[in-house]
C-alpha positions in Angstrom: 0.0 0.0 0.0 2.7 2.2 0.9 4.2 1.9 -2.6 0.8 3.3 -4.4 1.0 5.9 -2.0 4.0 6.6 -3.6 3.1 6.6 -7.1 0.4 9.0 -5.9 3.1 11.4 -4.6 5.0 11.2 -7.6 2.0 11.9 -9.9 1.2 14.8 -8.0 4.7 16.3 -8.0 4.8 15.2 -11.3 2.0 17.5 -12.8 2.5 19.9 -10.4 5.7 20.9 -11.8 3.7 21.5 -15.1 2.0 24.4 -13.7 2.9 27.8 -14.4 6.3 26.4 -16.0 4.9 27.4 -19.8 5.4 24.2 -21.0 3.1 23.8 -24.5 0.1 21.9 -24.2 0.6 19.0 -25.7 3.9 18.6 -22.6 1.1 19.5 -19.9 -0.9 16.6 -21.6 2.0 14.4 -21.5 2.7 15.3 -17.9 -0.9 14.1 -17.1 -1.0 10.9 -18.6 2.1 10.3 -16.9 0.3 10.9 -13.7 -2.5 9.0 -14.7 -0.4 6.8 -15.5 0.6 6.0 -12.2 -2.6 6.9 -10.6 -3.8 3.5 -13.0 -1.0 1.6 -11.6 -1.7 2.6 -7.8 -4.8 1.3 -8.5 -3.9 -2.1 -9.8 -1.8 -3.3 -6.6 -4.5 -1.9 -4.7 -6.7 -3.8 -6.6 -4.9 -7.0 -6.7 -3.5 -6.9 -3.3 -7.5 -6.9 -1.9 -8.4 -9.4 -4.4 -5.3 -11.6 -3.2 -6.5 -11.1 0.2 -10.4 -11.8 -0.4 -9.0 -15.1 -1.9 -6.9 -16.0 0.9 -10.6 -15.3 3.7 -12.5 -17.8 1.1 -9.5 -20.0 1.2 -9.3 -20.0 4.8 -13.2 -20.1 5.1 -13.4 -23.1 3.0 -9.7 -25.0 3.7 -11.1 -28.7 2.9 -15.0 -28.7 2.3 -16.8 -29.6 -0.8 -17.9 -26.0 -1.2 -14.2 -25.1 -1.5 -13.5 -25.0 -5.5 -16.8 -23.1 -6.2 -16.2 -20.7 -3.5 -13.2 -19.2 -4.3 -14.8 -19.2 -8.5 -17.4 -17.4 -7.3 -14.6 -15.1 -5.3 -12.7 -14.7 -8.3 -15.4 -14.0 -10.7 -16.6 -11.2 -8.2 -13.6 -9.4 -8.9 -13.4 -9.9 -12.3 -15.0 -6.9 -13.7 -12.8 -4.6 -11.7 -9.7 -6.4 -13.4 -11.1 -5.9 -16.7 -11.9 -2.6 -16.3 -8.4 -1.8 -15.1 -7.4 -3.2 -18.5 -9.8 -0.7 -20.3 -8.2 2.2 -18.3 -4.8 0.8 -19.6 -5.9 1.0 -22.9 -7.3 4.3 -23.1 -4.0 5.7 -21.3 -2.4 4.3 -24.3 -4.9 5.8 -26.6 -3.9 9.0 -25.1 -0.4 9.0 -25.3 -0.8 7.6 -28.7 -2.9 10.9 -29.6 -0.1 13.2 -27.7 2.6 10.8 -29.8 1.3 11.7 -33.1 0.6 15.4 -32.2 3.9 16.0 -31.7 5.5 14.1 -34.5 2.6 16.0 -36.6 4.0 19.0 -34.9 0.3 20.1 -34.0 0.1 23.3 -32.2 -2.2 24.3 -29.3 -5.2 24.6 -32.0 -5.0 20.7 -32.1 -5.1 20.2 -28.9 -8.9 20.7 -28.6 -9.7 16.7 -29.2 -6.5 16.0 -26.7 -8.5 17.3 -23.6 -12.0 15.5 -24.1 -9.8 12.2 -24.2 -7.6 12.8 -21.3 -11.0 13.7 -19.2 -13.1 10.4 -20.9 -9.8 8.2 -19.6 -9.8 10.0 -15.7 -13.5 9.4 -15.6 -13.2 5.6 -16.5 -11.0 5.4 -14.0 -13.0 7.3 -11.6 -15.5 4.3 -12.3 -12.9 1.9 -12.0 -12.1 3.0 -9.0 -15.7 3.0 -7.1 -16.5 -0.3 -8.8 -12.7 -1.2 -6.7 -14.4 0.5 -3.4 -17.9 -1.2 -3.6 -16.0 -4.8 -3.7 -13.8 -4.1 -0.4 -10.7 -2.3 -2.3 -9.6 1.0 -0.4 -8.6 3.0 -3.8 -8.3 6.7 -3.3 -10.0 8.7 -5.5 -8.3 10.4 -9.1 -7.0 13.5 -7.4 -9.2 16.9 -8.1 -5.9 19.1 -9.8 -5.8 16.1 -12.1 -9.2 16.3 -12.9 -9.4 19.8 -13.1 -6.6 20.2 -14.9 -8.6 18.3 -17.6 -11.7 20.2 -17.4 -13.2 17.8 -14.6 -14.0 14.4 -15.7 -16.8 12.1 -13.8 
């Protein structure tokens, strides 16, 4: 836990050393999936860690009996939409950098950076979801920071 707390930190220094340092856009942009980034990954030991240890109560719960087996599937499978959607939120960071990649190789200018912001907000807001679908099953995931999300234009 202590090491997502962490990557949290850094994320915040991170994009707080984009402010006010007149970077172009598209570098603010970068600096924010990078946060996200690690925001995403923060989340995914979270995840896994309280998924590991949800296993291990039905494990211990059900150590010999018949029930055993279909206990822990049923254990597993409860937690596998929060995994999957982790994977969605790794995709669309992707999507994003992929979008910052080609703006700068297409040398776009702050003009093009119009469809850049709707995409950084749609990828915070997944993971917004991502992260209270984490909560309602046990998971103690903090939420996306509000200076990430405002410096998107909010997402939720």
């Amino acid at each position: 836990m202590l090491r997502s707390h962490r990557a949290l930190l850094l994320s915040v220094i991170v994009v707080g050393s984009a402010a006010g340092c007149g970077a172009s856009a598209i570098s603010v942009h970068a600096r924010a999936a990078l946060a996200t980034a690690h925001v995403h990954r923060a989340a995914v030991t979270i995840v896994e860690t309280a998924r590991a240890e949800s296993l291990d109560r039905v494990e211990a719960a059900h150590p010999v009996d018949p029930d055993h087996d279909e206990a822990v599937l049923a254990e597993s499978a409860r937690w596998r939409p929060a995994l999957e959607a982790l994977d969605a939120v790794a995709v669309a960071i992707r999507a994003w950098v992929d979008a910052l990649d080609l703006a700068r190789i297409a040398e776009v200018g702050d003009v093009g950076l119009a469809e850049l912001l709707p995409l950084g907000a749609r990828v915070l807001a997944l993971l917004a979801r991502v992260a209270a679908l984490a909560r309602s099953l046990g998971a103690e995931v903090p939420e996306v920071p509000a200076w990430l999300t405002g410096l998107l234009g909010g997402a939720g």
